[in-house]
C-alpha positions in Angstrom: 34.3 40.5 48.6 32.9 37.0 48.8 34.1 35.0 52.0 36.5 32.6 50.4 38.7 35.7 49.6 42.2 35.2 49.8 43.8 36.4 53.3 47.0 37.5 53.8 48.1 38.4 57.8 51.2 40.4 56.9 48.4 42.3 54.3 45.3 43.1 55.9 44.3 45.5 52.9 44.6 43.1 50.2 40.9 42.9 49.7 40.7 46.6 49.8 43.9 47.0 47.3 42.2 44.5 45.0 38.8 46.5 44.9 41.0 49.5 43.8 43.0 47.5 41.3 40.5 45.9 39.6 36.9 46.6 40.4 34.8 49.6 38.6 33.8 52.5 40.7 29.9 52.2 42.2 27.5 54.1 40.2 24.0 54.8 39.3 23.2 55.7 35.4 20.5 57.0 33.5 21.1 58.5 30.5 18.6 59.4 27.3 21.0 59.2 24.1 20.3 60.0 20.7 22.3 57.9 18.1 23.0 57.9 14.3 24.2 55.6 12.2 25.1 55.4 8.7 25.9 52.5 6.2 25.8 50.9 2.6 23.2 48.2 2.0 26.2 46.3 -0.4 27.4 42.8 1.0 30.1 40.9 -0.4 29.7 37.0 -0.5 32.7 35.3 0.5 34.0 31.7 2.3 36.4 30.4 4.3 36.6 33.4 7.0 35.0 32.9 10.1 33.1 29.7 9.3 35.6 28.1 7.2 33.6 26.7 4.3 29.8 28.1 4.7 28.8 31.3 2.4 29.2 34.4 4.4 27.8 38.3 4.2 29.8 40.6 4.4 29.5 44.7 4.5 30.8 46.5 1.5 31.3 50.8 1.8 31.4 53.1 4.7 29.9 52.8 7.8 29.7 55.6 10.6 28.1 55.5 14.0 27.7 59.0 16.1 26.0 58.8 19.5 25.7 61.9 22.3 23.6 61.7 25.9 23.1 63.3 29.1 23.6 61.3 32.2 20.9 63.5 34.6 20.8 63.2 38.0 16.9 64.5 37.3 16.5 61.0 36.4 18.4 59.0 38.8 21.8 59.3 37.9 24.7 59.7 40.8 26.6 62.6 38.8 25.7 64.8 35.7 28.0 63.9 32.6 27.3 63.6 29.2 28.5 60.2 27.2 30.0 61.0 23.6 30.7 57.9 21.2 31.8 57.7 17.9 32.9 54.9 15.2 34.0 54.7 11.8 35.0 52.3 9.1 34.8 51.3 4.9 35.3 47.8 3.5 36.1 46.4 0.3 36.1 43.4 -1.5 37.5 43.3 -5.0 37.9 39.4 -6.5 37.0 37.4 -3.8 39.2 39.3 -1.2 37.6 41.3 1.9 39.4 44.2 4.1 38.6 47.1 6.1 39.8 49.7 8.3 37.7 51.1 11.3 38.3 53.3 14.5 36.1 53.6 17.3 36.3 56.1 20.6 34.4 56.7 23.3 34.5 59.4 26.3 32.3 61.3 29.1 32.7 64.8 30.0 32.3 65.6 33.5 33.0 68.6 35.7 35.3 70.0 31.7 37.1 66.7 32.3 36.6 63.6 29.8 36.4 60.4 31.6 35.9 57.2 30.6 38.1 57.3 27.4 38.5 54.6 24.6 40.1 54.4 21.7 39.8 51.4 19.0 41.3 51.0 15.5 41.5 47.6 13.7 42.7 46.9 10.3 41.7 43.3 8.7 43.0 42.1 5.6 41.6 38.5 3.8 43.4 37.5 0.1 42.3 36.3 -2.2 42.1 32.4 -2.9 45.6 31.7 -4.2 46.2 29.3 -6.2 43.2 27.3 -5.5 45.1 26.1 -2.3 44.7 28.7 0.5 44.4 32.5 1.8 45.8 34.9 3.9 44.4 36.6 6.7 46.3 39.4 8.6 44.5 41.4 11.2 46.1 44.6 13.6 44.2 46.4 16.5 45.0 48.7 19.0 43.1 49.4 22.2 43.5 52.2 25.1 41.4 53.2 28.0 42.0 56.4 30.1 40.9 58.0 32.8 38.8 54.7 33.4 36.0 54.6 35.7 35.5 50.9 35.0 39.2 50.0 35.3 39.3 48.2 32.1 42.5 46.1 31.4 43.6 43.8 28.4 45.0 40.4 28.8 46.7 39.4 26.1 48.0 35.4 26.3 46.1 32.5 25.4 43.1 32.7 23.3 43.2 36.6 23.4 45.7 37.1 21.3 49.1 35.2 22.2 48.6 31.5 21.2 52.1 31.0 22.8 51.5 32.4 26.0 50.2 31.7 29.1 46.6 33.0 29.8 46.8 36.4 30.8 50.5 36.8 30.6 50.3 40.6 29.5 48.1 43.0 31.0 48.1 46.9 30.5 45.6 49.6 29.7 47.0 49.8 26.1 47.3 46.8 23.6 48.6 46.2 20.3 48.0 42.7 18.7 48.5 41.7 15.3 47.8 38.2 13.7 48.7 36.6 10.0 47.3 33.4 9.3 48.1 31.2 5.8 44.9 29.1 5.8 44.3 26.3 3.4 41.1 25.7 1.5 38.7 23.4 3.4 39.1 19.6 2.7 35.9 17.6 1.5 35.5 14.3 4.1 32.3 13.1 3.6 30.3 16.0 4.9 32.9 17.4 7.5 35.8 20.2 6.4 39.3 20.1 7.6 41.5 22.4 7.3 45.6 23.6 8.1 46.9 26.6 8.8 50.6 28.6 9.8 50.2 31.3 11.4 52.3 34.3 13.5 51.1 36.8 16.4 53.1 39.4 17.7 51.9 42.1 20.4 51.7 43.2 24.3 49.7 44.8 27.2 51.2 47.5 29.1 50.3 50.8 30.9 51.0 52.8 27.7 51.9 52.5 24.4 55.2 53.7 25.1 55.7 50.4 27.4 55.0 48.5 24.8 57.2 45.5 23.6 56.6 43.1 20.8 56.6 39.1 22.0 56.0 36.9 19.0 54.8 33.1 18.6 54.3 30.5 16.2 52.3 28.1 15.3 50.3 25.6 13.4 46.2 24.3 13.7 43.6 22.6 12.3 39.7 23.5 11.5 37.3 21.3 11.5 33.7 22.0 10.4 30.8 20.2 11.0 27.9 21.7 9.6 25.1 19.5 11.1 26.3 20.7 14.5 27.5 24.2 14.1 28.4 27.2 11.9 31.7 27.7 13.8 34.3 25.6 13.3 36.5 23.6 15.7 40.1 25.5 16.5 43.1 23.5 17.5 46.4 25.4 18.0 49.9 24.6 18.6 51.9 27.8 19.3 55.6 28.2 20.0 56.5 31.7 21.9 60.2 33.2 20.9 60.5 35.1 24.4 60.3 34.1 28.0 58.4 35.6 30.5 58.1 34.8 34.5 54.9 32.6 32.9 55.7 31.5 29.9 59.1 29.5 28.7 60.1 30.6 25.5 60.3 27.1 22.6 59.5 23.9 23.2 57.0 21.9 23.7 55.2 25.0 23.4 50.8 25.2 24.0 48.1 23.6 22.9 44.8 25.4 22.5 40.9 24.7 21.1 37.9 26.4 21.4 35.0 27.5 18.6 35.3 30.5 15.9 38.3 31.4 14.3 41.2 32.6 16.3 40.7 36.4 14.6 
């Protein structure tokens, strides 16, 4: 630990506990791999997804990724295991609409025990333009790790995930997040874009899935594009969580946000 750590006299072990919350074990890899991967040269052109207004590319069909490796202490590494990795998705995009569906997982077997394990599905959903006006864009995922050499956690609160919330309000091992935005169509100003939006997130962090309790928020924001500048548009967020928390006070006035890219 660096010098300004935290002391606590009545804890002596609080840099030691902290280490063992939080920091991933020491160790030495080297590991040759062999990995295959599999897709559809198709792209669908759509707009008003990540970068708001510009043209975008996007992947049309299946796509499949398969890798395997040996982790050899012959070459260095602290402990013979073998990394196994896999992911898998397809994406459509009939009429100016754009969704797919992927799931991902990850694991090492060591000693007939699988370490290291993560799981991944997402499901992303974009409309079509309706009625000239606007579109809406839903996205789920869920996340675990096990067994986790690295001691992975998700945060959830603030700009990863929970608009309403206070930064890193939930944390857990497992997370389930889902997001529905209604966006509107850019507006024309001269050569910037602005846009509006509603939107709604709902999800939580916690040491299993079983733990896990839906908190909701709220909101409204506003995109602004400059394309001289940047691809990535300008994100300002007002969000309004339903629940309290011991960080965060459920209603008004709420939290403002901004950063770059889209919130999803």
């Amino acid at each position: 630990m660096l010098s300004d750590f935290p002391t606590d006299p009545t804890n002596p072990d609080l840099a030691r506990e902290f280490l063992t919350q939080f920091a991933p074990l020491s160790e030495t890899r080297s590991e040759p791999y062999v990995r295959y991967d599999l897709f559809t040269a198709r792209y669908a052109v759509v707009r008003n997804l990540n970068t708001f207004d510009l043209r975008e590319n996007r992947l049309l069909g299946p796509w499949l990724s398969l890798m395997i490796g040996a982790g050899l202490p012959e070459l260095g590494a602290d402990f013979r295991a073998f990394p196994v990795a896999g992911a898998a998705g397809w994406a459509v995009g009939p009429r100016g609409s754009y969704a797919y569906a992927q799931v991902s997982g990850s694991a090492r077997l060591r000693s007939d025990r699988f370490i290291d394990q993560t799981m991944n599905a997402e499901i992303y959903i974009a409309s079509p333009i309706l009625g000239r006006l606007l579109r809406v864009v839903a996205r789920a995922d869920a996340d675990a790790v096990r067994a986790d050499t690295h001691r992975k956690l998700f945060f959830l609160g603030g700009d990863t995930g929970l608009r309403g919330y206070v930064i890193g309000d939930f944390e857990g091992t497992s997370q389930l997040v889902g997001h529905v935005e209604l966006r509107s169509l850019p507006l024309e100003v001269f050569s910037q874009r602005f846009g509006g939006l509603l939107f709604y997130d709902v999800g939580h962090a916690a040491a299993s899935f079983r733990d896990i309790v839906p908190y909701h928020d709220l909101g409204v924001g506003l995109r602004w594009l400059i394309p001289q500048l940047n691809s990535s548009v300008l994100r300002f967020d007002w969000a309004i969580a339903t629940q309290s928390t011991t960080l965060t006070r459920a209603g008004f006035p709420g939290r403002l946000s901004g950063g770059f890219l889209q919130a999803f």
